[in-house]
N, C-alpha and C positions, 0 to 999 in steps of 0.2 A: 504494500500500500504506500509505502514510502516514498518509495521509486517511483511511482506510478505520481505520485505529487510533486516529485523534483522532476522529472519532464514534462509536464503538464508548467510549471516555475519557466521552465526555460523557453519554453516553447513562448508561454507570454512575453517570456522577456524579449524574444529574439522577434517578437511581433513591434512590441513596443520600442526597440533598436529600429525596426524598417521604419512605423511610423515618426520618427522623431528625423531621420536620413529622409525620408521626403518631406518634414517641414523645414529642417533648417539646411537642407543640403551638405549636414556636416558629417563626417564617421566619426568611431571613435579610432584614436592609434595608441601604440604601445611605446611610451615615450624610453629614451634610454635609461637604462640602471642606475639613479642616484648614487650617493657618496655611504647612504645608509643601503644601499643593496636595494632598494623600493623601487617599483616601476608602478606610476598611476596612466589612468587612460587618459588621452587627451583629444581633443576635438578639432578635426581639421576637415579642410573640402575637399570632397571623393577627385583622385587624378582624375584628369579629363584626358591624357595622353595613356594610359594602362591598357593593357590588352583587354579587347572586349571578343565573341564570337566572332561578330563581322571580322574585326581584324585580323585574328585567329584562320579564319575561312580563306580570307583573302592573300593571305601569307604561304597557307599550304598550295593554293592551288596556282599562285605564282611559282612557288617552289617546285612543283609538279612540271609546270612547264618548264620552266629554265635551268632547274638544277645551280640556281644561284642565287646562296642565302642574302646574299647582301639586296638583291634588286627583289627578289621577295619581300623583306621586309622594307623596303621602300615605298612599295606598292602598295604595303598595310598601313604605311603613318608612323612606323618606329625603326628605332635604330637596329644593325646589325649586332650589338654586343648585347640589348635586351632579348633581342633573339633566341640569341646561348643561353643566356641568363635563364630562358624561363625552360630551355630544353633540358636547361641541366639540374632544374630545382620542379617539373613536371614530366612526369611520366610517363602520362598521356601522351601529352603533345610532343616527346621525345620520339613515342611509336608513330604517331601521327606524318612527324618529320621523314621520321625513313621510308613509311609507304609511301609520302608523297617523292621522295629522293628514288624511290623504285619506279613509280611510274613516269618518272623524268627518263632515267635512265633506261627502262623499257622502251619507252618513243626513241631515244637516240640511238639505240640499236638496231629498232624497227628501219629508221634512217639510215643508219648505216648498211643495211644488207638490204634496202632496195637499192642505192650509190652503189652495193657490188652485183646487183644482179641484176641490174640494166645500165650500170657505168653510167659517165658523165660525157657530156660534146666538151670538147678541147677546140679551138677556133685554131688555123694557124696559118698565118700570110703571110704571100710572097710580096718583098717590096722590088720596083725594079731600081736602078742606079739614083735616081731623085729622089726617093724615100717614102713612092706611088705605091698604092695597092696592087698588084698585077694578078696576084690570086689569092683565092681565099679556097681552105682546106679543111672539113670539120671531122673532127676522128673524134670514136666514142672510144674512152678508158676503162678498164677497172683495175680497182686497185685490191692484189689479191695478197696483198700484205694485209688490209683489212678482213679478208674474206678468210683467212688462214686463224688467226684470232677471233672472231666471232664462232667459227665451227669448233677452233679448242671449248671458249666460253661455254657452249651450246653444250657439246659433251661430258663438261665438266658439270654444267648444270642437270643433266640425262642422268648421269651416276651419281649426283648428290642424292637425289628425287629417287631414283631405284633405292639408294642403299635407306634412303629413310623408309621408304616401303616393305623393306625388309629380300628385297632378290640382291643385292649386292649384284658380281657383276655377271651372276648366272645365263642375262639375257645377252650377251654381248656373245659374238661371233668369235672374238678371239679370246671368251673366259676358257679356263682348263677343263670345264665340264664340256664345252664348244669343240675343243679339240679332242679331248679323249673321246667324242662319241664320233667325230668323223675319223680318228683314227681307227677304229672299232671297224665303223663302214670300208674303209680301205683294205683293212687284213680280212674282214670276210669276203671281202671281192678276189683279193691274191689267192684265197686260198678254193675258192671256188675254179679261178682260173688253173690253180696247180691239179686240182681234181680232173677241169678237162682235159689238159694237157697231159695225162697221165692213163 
């Protein structure tokens, strides 16, 4: 019953803190630790610059596109080192950041492996002795330095994602369960042949 009266206490109270913040627009704060060790509350007006959702929203899903904290939080109203600040003192918004830093980086690889599977136009002209256009030459590139890294990525991603499912690398063509069963196949074909040949 007790308990049941000390949250019901609080609960008013935390009613009567809202209404008193929308009549005088003040919170209260927790001033620093006097000389006696004492901290009382003190009354001051709610930041107008503090992360709100909007800002919050608006930060991840710049972050999402750009993959750059700084022009993220630009886009929100707050600085880059509030940023950290609140990545490193919430939780949340720590996870929040990295899905959004996944789906940035998802898209630029999505970009990248269409740049190597349809290459880019290269422009390249001929000038004659005056420094005139006399031809022009457009050659499609890829670049398979890109394309060589993306497929590592890819398969490293393929066997992280198996081993957490629990096949390790049983599906792959070159595991030792892969080879010993084609080597299997091999010697019963030999040995089939030694029988007709015999």
């Amino acid at each position: 019953m007790a308990t049941g009266g000390a949250g019901m206490a609080a609960e008013n109270g935390a009613k009567t803190g809202a209404r008193a913040v929308q009549r005088t627009g003040l919170v209260a704060r927790r001033q620093r630790m006097g000389v006696c060790g004492t901290a009382r509350a003190q009354k001051g007006k709610a930041r107008k610059d503090g992360w709100t959702r909007v800002k919050e929203r608006r930060f991840l899903e710049t972050l999402a596109e750009t993959c750059n904290a700084s022009e993220a939080a630009r886009e929100a109203g707050m600085c880059r080192a509030s940023a950290y600040r609140r990545r490193q003192s919430d939780a949340g918004f720590a996870r929040a950041w990295e899905e959004a830093l996944d789906v940035g980086y998802a898209e630029i690889e999505a970009l990248l492996m269409r740049e190597v599977l349809f290459g880019s136009e290269v422009e390249e002209l001929t000038l004659d002795g005056e420094g005139a256009v006399k031809g022009r030459k457009v050659k499609r590139t890829r670049n398979l330095t890109v394309a060589l890294r993306l497929l590592t990525l890819h398969r490293d991603r393929v066997d992280r994602r198996r081993a957490e499912a629990g096949q390790g690398t049983a599906g792959r063509p070159d595991s030792p369960d892969a080879i010993a069963r084609v080597e299997d196949v091999l010697g019963a074909i030999g040995r089939r042949r030694v029988a007709v040949e015999t």
